[in-house]
C-alpha positions as CSV (number, residue, x, y, z in Angstrom):
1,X,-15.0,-45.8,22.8
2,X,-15.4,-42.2,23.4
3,X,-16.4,-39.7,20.2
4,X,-14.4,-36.8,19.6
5,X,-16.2,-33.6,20.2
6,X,-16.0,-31.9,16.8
7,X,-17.4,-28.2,16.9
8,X,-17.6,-27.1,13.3
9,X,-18.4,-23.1,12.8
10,X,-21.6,-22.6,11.2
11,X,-21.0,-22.1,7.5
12,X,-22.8,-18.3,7.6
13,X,-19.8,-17.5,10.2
14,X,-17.2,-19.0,8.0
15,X,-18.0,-17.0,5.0
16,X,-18.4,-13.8,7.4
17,X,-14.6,-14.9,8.4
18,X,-13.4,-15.3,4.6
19,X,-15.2,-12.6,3.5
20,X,-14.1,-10.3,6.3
21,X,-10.5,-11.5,5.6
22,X,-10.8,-10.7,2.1
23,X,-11.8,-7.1,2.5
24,X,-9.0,-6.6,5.1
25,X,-6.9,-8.0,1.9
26,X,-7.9,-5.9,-0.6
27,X,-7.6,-2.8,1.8
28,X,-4.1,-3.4,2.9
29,X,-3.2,-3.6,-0.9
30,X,-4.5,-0.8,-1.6
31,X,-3.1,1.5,0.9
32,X,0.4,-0.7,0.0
33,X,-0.1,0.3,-3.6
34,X,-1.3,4.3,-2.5
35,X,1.7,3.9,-0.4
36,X,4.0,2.8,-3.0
37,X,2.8,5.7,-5.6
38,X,3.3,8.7,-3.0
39,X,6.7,7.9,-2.5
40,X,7.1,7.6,-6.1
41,X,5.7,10.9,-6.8
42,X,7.2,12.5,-4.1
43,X,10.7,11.3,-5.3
44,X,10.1,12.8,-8.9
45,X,8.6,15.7,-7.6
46,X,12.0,16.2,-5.4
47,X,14.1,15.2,-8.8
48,X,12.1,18.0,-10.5
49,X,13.1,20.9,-7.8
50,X,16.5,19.8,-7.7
51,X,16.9,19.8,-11.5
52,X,15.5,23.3,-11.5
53,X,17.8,24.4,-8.8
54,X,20.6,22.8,-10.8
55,X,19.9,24.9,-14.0
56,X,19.7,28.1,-12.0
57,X,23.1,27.5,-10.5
58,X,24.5,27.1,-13.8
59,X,23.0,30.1,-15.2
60,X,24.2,32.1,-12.6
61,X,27.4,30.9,-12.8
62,X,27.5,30.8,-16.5
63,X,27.1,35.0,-15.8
């Protein structure tokens, strides 16, 4: 009866892998949520030129 070869990782490398893993996490939802928030202030931003622009072409045309 022959014994399976088992090579377990060294628990220091294992908690290098999970901790590496979870940094990775928490930078990839933070540049999702960065992300997320320029779009969102670029869109008001956008809605706030466009509603200015709206009010001038009334005005003028009000004239």
């Amino acid at each position: 009866m022959a014994m399976a070869s088992v090579t377990k990782t060294p628990f220091h490398k294992r908690l290098f892998l999970m901790l590496l893993a979870f940094s990775w996490t928490i930078v990839l939802c933070f540049i999702g949520f960065q992300y997320l928030r320029e779009k969102q202030y670029k869109s008001d931003f956008l809605n706030a030129q466009l509603q200015l622009y709206n009010r001038h072409l009334l005005e003028v045309v009000d004239e």
